[in-house]
C-alpha positions in Angstrom: -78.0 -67.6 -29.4 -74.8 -69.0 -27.8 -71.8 -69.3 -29.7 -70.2 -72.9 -31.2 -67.4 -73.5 -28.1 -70.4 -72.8 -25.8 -72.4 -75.4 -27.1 -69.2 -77.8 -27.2 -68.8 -77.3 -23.8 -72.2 -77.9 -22.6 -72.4 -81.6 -24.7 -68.7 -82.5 -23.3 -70.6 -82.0 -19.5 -73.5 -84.0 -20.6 -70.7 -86.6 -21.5 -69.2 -86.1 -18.4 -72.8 -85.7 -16.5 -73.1 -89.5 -18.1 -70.1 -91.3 -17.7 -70.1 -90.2 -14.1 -73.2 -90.6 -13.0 -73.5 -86.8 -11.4 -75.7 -84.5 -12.6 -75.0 -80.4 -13.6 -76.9 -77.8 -13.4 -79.7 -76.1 -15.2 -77.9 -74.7 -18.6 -80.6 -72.1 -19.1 -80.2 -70.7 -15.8 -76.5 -70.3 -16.3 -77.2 -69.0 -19.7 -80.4 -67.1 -19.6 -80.3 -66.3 -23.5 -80.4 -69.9 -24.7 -82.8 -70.6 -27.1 -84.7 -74.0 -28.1 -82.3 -74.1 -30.7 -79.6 -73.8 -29.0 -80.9 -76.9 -27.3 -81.2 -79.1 -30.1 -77.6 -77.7 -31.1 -76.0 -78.6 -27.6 -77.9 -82.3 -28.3 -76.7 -82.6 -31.6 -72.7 -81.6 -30.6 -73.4 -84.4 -27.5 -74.3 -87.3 -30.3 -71.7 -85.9 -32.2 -69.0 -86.7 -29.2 -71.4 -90.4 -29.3 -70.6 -91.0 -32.7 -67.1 -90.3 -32.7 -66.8 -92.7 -29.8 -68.5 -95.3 -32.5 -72.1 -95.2 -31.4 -74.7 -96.1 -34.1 -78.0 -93.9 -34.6 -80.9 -96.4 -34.5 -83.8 -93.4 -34.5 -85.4 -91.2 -32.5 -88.0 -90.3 -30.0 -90.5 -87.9 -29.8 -91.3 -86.7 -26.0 -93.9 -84.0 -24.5 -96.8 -85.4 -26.6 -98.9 -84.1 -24.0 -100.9 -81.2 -23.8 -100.5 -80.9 -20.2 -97.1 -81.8 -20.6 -96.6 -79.0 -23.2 -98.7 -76.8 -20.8 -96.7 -77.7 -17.9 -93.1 -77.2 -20.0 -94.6 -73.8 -21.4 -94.3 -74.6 -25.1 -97.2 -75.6 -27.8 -95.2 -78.6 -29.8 -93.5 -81.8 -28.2 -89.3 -82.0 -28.3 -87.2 -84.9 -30.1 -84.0 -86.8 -29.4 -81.8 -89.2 -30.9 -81.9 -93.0 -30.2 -78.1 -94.8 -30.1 -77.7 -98.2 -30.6 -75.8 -98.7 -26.6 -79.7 -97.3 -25.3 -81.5 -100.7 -26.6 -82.8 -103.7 -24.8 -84.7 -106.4 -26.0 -86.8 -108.8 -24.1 -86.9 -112.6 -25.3 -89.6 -115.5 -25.3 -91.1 -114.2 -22.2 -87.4 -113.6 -20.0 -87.5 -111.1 -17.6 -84.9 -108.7 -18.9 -82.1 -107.7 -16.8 -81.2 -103.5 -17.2 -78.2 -102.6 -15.3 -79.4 -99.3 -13.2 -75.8 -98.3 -12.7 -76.3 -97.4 -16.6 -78.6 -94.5 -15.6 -78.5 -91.7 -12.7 -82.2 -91.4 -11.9 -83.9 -93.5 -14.4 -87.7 -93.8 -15.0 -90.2 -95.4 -17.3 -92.4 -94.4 -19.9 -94.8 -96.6 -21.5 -95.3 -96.0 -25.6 -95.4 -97.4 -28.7 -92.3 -97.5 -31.6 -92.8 -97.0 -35.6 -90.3 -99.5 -37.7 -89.8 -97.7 -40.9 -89.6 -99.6 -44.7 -89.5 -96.2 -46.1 -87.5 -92.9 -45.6 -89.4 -90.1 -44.2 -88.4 -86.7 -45.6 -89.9 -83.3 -44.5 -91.1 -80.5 -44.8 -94.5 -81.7 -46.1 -95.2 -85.5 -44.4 -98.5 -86.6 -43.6 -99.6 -88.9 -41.2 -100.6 -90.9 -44.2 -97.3 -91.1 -45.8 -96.3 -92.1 -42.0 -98.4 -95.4 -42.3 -97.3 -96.3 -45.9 -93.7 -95.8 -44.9 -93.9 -98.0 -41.8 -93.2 -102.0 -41.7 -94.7 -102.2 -38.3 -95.5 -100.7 -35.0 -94.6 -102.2 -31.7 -95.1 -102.2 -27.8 -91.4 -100.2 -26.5 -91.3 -98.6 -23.2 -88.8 -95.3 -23.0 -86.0 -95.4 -20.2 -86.2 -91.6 -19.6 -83.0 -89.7 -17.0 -81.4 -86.6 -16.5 -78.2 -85.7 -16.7 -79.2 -82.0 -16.2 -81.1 -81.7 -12.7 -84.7 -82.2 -12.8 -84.6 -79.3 -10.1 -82.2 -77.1 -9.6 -80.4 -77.9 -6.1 -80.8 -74.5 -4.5 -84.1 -73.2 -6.1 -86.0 -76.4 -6.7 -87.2 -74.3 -9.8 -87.7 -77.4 -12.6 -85.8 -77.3 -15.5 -86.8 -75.0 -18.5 -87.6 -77.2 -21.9 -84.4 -76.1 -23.3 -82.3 -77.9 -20.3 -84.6 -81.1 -21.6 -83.4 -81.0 -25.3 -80.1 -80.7 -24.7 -80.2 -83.6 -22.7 -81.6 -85.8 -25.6 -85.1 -85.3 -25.0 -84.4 -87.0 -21.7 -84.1 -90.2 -23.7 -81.2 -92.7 -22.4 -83.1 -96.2 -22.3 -85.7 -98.1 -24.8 -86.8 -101.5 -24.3 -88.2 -104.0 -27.4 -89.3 -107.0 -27.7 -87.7 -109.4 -30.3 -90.4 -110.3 -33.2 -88.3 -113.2 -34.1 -89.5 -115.2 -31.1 -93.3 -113.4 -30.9 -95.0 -112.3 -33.8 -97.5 -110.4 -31.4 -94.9 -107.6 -31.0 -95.3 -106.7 -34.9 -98.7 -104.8 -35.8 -99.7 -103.9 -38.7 -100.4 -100.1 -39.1 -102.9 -100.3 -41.8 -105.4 -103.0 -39.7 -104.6 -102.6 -36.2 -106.7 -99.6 -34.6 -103.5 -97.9 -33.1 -105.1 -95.2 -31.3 -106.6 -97.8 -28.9 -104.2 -100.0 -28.3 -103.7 -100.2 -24.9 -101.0 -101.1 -22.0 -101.1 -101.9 -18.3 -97.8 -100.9 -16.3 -97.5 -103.5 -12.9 -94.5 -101.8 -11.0 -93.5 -105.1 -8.3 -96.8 -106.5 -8.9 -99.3 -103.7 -8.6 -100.6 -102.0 -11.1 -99.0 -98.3 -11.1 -100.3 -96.5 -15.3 -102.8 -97.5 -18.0 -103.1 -95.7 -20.7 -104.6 -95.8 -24.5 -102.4 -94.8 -27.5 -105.0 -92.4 -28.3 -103.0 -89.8 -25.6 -100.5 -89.1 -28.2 -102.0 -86.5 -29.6 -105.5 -88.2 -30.8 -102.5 -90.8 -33.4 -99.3 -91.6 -32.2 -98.4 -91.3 -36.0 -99.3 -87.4 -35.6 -95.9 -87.4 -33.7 -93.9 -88.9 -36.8 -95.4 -86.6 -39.3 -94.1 -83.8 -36.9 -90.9 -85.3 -36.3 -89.9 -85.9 -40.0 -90.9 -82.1 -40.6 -88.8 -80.6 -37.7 -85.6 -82.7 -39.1 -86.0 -80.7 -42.4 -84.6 -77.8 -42.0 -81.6 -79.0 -40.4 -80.8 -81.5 -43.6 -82.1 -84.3 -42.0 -84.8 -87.1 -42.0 -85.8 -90.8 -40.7 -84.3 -93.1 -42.4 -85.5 -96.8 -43.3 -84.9 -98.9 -40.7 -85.4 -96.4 -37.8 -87.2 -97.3 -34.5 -88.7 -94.0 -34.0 -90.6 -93.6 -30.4 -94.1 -91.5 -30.7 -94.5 -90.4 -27.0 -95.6 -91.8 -23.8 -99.3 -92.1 -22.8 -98.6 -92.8 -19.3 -96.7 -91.0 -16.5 -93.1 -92.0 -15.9 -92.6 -94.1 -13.2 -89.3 -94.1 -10.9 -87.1 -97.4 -11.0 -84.7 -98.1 -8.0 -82.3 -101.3 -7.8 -84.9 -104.6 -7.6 -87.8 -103.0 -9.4 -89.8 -105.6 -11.6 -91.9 -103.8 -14.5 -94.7 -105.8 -16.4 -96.1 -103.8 -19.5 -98.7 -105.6 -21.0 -100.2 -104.4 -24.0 -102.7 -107.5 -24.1 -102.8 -109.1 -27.4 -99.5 -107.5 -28.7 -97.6 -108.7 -25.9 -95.3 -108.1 -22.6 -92.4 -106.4 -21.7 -90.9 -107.6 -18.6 -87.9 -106.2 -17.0 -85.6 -105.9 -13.7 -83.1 -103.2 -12.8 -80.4 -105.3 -11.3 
């Protein structure tokens, strides 16, 4: 386990990583002991820094949902991260939403769906049951995922371990809404709407690049909330009402440069459409 000024030092260069735009090197290979733990550690001293800077926690995301991704990443449960409120952007009446790329160093996009919580979610014994009773709505968000810590390391090209990828806040630094105030379709109801088939088409410039089906996180995309509110137990801490809490991508991430257009349609409970300027 590394020690406390080790893990300050490692969130101040994911500050730095940020603010400048340059990306460090793989943590675990420069500290071959680090744990998982010491990754959600490093995180939590890096949205520490945040809120000291006066950055609001709006919720969380849930990320590795997959089983090949968790096959791939060598570990059997998916990995969580904090949402802020600087990473939001919400799409209006049908605009296309302008997203700064500067704001990101190699940004990419993940299509999902988001839980609005009415109630508090408190571990260690949630159900995915108590998941749908304590949620006001679900709604079509797509996940702005980069990396401040390399994706692969620039003299190995060995990808980073899944320790490197909680650190860096689940990879989270993006999530993109639409406002239910000017289209009621963005607002299902979790009790009627079959949410493990609710769908999405990705266009990337005009062609089609993912679909995918809810059902691809993990059978529910509530299975992922359950989980989530249990793994915040033992640290002391839980969802709170009012959190936009992501449940995982069901399609691959897709790479945005400067001019991309996305189109995510989720059909009858609407479109997300967005530039990177």
């Amino acid at each position: 386990m590394l020690d406390d000024a080790l893990i300050a030092q490692l969130a101040q260069e994911l500050e730095q990583a940020e603010n400048t735009r340059t990306q460090v090197e793989h943590f675990s290979k420069r500290h071959p002991s680090m744990t998982m733990e010491d990754g959600y550690r490093i995180n939590r001293a890096w949205m520490k820094i945040k809120a000291a800077q006066g950055r609001q926690v709006i919720g969380h995301k849930i990320g590795l949902t997959s089983r090949a991704m968790q096959i791939s990443s060598n570990i059997d449960e998916p990995d969580y991260g904090t949402l802020l409120d600087t990473m939001r952007y919400t799409c209006k009446g049908g605009e296309v939403l302008q997203i700064p790329h500067k704001n990101f160093i190699a940004p990419r996009v993940e299509v999902e769906l988001a839980f609005i919580l009415k109630r508090e979610l408190r571990g260690p014994n949630t159900s995915v049951q108590d998941v749908m009773a304590a949620t006001d709505y679900v709604t079509p968000a797509v996940e702005i995922i980069d990396a401040r810590i390399e994706q692969f390391d620039r003299h190995t090209k060995t990808p980073r371990k899944v320790f490197d990828t909680i650190s860096d806040n689940a990879a989270n630094a993006g999530i993109v809404l639409g406002d239910p105030l000017t289209d009621s379709r963005y607002r299902m109801n979790a009790e009627t709407v079959d949410l493990p088939w609710v769908g999405a088409i990705c266009r990337y410039n005009g062609v089609v690049e993912e679909t995918g089906l809810a059902a691809g996180v993990q059978g529910h995309p509530a299975v992922g909330i359950a989980w989530l509110a249990n793994k915040l137990a033992p640290w002391g801490e839980h969802l709170a009402v009012g959190e936009i809490v992501l449940a995982g991508s069901f399609t691959k991430p897709v790479p945005a440069k400067v001019g991309d257009v996305f189109d995510v349609d989720y059909g009858v409970h609407g479109k997300l459409q967005f530039k990177f300027v």
